[in-house]
Residue, then its C-alpha position, 0 to 999 in steps of 0.5 A: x615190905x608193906x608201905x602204906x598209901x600217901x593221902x587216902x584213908x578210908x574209916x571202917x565201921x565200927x559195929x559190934x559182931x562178935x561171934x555171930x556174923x551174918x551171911x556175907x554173900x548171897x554168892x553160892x558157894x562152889x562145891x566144898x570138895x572142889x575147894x582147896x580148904x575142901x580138898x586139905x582140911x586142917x593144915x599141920x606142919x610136918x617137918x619142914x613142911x605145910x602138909x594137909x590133914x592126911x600128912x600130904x605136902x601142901x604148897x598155898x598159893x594166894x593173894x593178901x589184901x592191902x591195909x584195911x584202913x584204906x583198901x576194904x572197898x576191894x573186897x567184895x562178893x565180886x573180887x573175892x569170888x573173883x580171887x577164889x574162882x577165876x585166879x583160882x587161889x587157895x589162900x586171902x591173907x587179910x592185912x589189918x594195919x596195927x599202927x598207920x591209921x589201923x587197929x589202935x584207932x578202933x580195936x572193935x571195928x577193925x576186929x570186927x572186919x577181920x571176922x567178916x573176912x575170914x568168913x567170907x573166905x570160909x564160904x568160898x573154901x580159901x584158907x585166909x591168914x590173920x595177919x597182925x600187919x606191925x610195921x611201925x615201930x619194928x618191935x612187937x612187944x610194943x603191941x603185946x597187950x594188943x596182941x593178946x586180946x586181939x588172937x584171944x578173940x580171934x581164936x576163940x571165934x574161929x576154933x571149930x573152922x579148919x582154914x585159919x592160920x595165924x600171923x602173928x607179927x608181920x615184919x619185925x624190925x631193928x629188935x634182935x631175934x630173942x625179942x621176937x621169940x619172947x614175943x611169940x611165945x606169949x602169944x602163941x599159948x593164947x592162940x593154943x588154949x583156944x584153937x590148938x591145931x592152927x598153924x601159927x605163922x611167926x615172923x623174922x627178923x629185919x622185916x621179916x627175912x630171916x635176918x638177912x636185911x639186917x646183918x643176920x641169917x636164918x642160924x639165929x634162929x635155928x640156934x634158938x627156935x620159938x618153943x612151940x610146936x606147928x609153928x612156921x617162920x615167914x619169909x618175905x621179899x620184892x624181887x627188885x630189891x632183894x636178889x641173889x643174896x637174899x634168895x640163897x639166904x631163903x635157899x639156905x633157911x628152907x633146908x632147916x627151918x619151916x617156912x612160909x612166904x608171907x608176902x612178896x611182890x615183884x617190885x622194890x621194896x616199897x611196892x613200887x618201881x618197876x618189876x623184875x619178873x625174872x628175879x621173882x620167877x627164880x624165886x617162884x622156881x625155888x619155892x615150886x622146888x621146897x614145896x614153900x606156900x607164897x601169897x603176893x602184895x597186894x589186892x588193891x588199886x593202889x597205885x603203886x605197881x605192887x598193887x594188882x588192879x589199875x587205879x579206879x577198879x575197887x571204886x567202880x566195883x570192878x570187873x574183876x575177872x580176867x585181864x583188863x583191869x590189871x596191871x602187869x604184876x597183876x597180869x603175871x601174879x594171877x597167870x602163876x596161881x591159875x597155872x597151880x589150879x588149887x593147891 
């Protein structure tokens, strides 16, 4: 699960955009077919699985940024262009941190800085995930008034745009299963009102893992699903701490529900120690396997071992193409995406 930063903030600013935003980038963008969002259009759920806007299975695979609050200075033009050409990704999911510093501290910046990022992934053909980081306290109704207003503007905003996919509680915790429901079916109605055909992303119980780090399994779920439709429920793991239980528990799940790997890193579950490649790639195979979209943890200089650049990359601006600045899960995150080319 996502741990913050120890010692580091970094405040964002505060400036009113609304629906009126500026261009972001003086960049060009690449040609609009080329792009995943160019070649898919608007994505549906069919079934149990992502498909693009012609009923074909889509597989996203990207990168999430970490909290907004400490690492917005690691995207800029240069890394997201970066992210979009040179990993050749098809997805930025963008962490905004409710608790631990983020959104309850400055509502209006912090919105404010989400549409600016789902507009940068717009000019370059990303789809970009909203992601409503709740990670403290574990129970999302702590936050549903929040919540509310937030995919109320947020929806409203980006209705006409064909990328956008709504997370809308990150990693739930020590609530049961019918908690989260209620919670999302509260929220979803007002994301619908206002953009109808975006994926909705729900997350699951015992930080997001279909129940399994808490004593559960995904039948819960199937037992009661979120009454809504073109909904996904997430799944989120670290390789080094979740092994072969957690990933015939995913096995399991990815026959009965639809699903999508919200965040996943090859480390603990902290983020941090060392990586276990071999777990991560039997996940990687399974979800090749089901057609299930992934994004990693996380686009930053963190110094953790989750994070993909070295320490000092963000602050210097760079470079962000190729190699040199990585780490070693940045080194094997980035050589899976380019293997897939766009989704």
């Amino acid at each position: 699960m996502a741990h913050p930063p120890t010692g580091r903030s970094r405040s964002l600013r505060g400036a009113l955009l609304g629906a009126l935003l500026l261009p972001l980038s003086l960049t060009a963008p690449a040609e609009a077919s080329a792009t995943p969002v160019g070649t898919h259009g608007q994505l549906q759920v069919c079934g149990l699985k992502l498909c693009d806007e012609g009923g074909n299975t889509v597989q996203l695979r990207g990168m999430s940024s970490h909290g907004l609050q400490w690492y917005d200075h690691c995207l800029t033009d240069g890394s997201l262009d970066a992210l979009a050409t040179d990993w050749k990704a098809d997805v930025l999911r963008v962490s905004m941190y409710i608790q631990e510093g983020g959104y309850e501290t400055d509502p209006r910046g912090f919105t404010d800085r989400v549409h600016e990022l789902v507009e940068e992934a717009t000019e370059r053909g990303l789809y970009v995930i909203v992601d409503w980081h709740m990670l403290t306290p574990g129970d999302p109704m702590y936050n549903l008034d929040r919540a509310l207003a937030f995919f109320s503007e947020m929806a409203q905003v980006h209705a006409d745009k064909d990328n956008v996919l709504y997370e809308i509680a990150n990693e739930p915790s020590y609530v049961d299963w019918g908690t989260i429901k209620g919670y999302a079916e509260q929220v979803i109605p007002v994301i619908r009102d206002r953009d109808p055909e975006a994926v909705v992303l729900v997350g699951t119980r015992g930080w997001s893992s279909l129940g399994l780090s808490q004593g559960g399994d995904h039948t819960e779920i199937t037992a009661d699903p979120v009454d809504a439709d073109n909904i996904m429920y997430t799944f989120h793991f670290y390789a080094a701490t979740h092994g072969n239980y957690h990933r015939e528990g995913f096995r399991a799940a990815a026959r009965e529900l639809p699903l999508f790997v919200t965040e996943f890193g090859t480390q603990e579950a902290t983020g941090d120690g060392p990586d276990d490649f071999a777990s991560a790639q039997a996940y990687l195979d399974l979800m090749e396997e089901e057609q299930i979209s992934w994004v990693n943890w996380n686009f930053s200089d963190d110094f953790r071992s989750g994070a993909v650049f070295e320490p000092g990359t963000c602050h210097a601006g760079g470079p962000w193409t190729g190699e040199d600045v990585l780490k070693p899960a940045g080194e094997w995150v980035r050589d899976r995406i380019r293997e897939a080319g766009t989704a």
